[in-house]
C-alpha positions as CSV (number, residue, x, y, z in Angstrom):
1,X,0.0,0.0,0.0
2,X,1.7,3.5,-0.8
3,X,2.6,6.0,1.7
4,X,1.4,10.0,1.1
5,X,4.0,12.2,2.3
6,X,2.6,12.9,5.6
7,X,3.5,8.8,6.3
8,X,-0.5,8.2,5.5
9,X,-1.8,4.9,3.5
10,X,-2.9,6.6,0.4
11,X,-6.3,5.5,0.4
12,X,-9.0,6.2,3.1
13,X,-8.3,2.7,5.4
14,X,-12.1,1.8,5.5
15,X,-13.1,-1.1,7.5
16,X,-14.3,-3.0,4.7
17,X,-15.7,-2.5,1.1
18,X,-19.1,-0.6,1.6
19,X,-21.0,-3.0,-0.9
20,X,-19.8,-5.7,1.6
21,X,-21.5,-4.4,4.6
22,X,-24.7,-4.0,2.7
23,X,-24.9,-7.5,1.3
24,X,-23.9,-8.9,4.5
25,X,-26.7,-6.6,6.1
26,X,-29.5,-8.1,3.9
27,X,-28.2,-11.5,4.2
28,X,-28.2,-11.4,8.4
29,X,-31.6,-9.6,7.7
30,X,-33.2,-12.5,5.2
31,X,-31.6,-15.2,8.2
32,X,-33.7,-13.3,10.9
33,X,-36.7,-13.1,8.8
34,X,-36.0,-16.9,8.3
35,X,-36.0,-17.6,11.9
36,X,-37.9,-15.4,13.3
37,X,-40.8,-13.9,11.4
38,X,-42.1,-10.4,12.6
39,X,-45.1,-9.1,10.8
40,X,-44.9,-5.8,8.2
41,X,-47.6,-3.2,9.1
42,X,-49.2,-1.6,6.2
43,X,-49.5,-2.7,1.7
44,X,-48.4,-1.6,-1.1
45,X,-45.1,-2.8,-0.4
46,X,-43.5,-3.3,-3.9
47,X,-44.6,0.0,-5.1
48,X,-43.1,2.0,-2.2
49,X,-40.1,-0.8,-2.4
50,X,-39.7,-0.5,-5.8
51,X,-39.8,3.3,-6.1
52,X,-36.7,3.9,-3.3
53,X,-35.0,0.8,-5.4
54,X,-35.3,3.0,-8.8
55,X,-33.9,6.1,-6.7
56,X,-31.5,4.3,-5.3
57,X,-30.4,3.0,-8.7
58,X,-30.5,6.7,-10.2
59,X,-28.2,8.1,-7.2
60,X,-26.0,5.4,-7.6
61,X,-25.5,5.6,-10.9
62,X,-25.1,9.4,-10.9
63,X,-22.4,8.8,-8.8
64,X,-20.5,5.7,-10.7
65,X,-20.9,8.0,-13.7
66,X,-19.4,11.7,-11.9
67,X,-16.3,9.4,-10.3
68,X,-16.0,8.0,-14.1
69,X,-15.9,11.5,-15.9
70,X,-13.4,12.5,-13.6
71,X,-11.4,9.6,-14.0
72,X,-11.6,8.2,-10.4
73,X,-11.9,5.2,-9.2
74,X,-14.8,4.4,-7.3
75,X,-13.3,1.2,-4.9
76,X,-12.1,2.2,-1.6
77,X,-9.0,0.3,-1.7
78,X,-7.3,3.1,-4.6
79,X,-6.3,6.1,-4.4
80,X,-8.8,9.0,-5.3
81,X,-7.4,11.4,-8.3
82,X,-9.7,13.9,-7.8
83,X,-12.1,15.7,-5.9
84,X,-15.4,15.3,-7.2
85,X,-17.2,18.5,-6.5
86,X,-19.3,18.6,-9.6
87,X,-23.3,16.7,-10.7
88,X,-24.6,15.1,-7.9
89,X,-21.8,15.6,-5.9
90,X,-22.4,19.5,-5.8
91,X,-26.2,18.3,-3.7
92,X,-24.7,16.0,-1.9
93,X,-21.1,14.4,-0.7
94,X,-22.3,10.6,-0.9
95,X,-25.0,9.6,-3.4
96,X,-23.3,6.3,-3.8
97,X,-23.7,5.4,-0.4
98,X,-27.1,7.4,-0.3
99,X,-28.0,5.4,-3.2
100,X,-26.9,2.1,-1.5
101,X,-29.2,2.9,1.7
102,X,-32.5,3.4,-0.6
103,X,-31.9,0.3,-2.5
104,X,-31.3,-1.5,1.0
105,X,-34.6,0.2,2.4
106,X,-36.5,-0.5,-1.0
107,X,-35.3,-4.6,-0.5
108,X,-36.5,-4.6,3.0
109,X,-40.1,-3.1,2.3
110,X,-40.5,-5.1,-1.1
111,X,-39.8,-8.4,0.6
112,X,-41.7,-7.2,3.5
113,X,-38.7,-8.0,6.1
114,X,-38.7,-5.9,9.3
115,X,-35.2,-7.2,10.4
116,X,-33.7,-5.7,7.1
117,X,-35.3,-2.4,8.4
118,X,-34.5,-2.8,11.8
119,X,-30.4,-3.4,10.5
120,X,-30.4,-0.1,8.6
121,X,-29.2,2.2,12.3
122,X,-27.1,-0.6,13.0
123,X,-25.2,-0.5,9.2
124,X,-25.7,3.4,8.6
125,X,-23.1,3.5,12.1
126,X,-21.0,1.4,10.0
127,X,-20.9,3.2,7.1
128,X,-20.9,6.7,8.7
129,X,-18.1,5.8,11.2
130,X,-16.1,2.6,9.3
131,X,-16.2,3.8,6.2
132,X,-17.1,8.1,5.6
133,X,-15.2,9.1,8.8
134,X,-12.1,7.6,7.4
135,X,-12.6,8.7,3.9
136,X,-13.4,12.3,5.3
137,X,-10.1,12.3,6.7
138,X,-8.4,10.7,4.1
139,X,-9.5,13.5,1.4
140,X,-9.0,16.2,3.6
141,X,-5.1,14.8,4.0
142,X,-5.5,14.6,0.0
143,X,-7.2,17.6,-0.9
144,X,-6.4,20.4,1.8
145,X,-8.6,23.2,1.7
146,X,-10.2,22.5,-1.6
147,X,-12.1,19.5,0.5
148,X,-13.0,21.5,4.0
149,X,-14.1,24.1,1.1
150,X,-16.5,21.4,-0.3
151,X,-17.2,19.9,2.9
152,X,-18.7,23.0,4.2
153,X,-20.3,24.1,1.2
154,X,-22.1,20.4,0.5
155,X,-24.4,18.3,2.9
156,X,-23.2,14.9,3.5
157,X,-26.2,13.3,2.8
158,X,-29.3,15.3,2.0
């Protein structure tokens, strides 16, 4: 792993890749549904599933695409080349992650699966302190004052 000058790993050191800790969150949440059934209140599941899925997917994809036209790479494990400031990351500092959490949400209402639900506070401390923290501090080391520029002009999530 390269060294930045400041004797920093030169990428952000998350505790695991973030589409990781989602799949393993809807996998522990599809075993408790397995073995412990809770009921879902309410219907119309699949449409209000489906609809955070498809904005899920649109945020996502937003995201993939800004990190592409850049020329960044999107893992965790590389080094970033460039601050992304521009598209959807001029509303909003994370839409892949943001875009992760609605597809995760849209799963656990369209198969009806509280525990998936009930994981999401559990996984979004993961992500905010495993995996944002540490690439917060890893762009700020990056990027200087360009990124606390950024950071204080563009919500972390919403």
């Amino acid at each position: 792993m390269a060294m930045d000058p400041a004797g920093q790993t030169d990428t952000a050191g998350v505790i695991a890749r973030p589409p990781l800790l989602f799949l393993a969150a809807l996998l522990i949440g599809f075993v408790l549904d397995r073995l412990l059934r809770l009921p879902f209140p309410g219907a119309g599941a699949w449409i209000i599933g489906g609809s955070l899925i498809l904005i899920g997917f649109a945020l996502f994809a937003a995201g993939i695409r800004n990190f592409s036209r850049a020329t960044t790479p999107v893992p965790t494990n590389e080094p970033t080349r460039v601050l992304v400031t521009t598209g959807i990351h001029g509303w909003t500092r994370n839409p892949i992650y943001l875009g992760m959490f609605l597809i995760y949400g849209g799963i656990g209402v369209a198969a009806q699966n509280i525990w998936i639900l009930v994981l999401t506070l559990p996984l979004a401390i993961l992500i905010r302190y495993g995996v944002v923290a540490r690439e917060e501090a890893y762009l700020e080391r990056r990027f200087g004052d360009a990124y606390l520029d950024y950071r204080q002009s563009v919500r972390r999530w919403l």
